[in-house]
C-alpha positions in Angstrom: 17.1 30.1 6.2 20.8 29.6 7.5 21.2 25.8 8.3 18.1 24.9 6.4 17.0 22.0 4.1 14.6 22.3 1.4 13.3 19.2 -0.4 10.9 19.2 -3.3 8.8 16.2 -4.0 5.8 15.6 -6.3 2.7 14.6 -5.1 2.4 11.0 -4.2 -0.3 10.3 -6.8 -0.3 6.8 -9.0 0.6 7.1 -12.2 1.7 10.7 -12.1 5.4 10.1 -10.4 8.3 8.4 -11.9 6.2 8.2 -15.5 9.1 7.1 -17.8 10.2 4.3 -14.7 6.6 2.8 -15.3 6.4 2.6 -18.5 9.0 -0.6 -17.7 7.5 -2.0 -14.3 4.3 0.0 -14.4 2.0 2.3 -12.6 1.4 0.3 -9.0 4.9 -0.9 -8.4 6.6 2.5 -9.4 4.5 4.6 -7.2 5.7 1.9 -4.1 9.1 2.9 -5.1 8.4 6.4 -5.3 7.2 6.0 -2.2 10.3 4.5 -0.8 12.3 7.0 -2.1 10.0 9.6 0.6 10.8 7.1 2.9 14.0 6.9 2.7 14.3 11.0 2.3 12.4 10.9 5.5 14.5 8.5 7.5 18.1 10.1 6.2 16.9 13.5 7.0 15.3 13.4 10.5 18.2 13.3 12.3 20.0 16.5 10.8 19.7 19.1 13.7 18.4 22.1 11.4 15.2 23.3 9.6 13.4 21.1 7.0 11.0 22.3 4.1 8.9 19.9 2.2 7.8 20.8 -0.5 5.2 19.0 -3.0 4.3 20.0 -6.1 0.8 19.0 -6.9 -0.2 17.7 -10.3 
């Protein structure tokens, strides 16, 4: 895996990501941030010219 990313994520699932974050701003709007935050993983990595691994860890 020479020149590779790996990049683990949970499972976007409401109310399982980000738990201690929503008990301030709650379930909904903490799972669109969590959401963001793939997003943004997403946009910052597509443009590296080597090997990407997701991977999600289902709960």
């Amino acid at each position: 895996m020479k020149n590779s990313l790996i990049i683990f994520a949970r499972n976007p699932v409401m109310g399982k990501v980000k738990t201690r974050l929503a008990e301030k701003l709650g379930a909904e709007k903490t799972f669109e941030i969590y959401n963001k935050f793939l997003e943004n993983i997403y946009d910052k990595t597509k443009i590296l010219n080597f090997k990407k691994y997701l991977f999600f860890r289902i709960i």
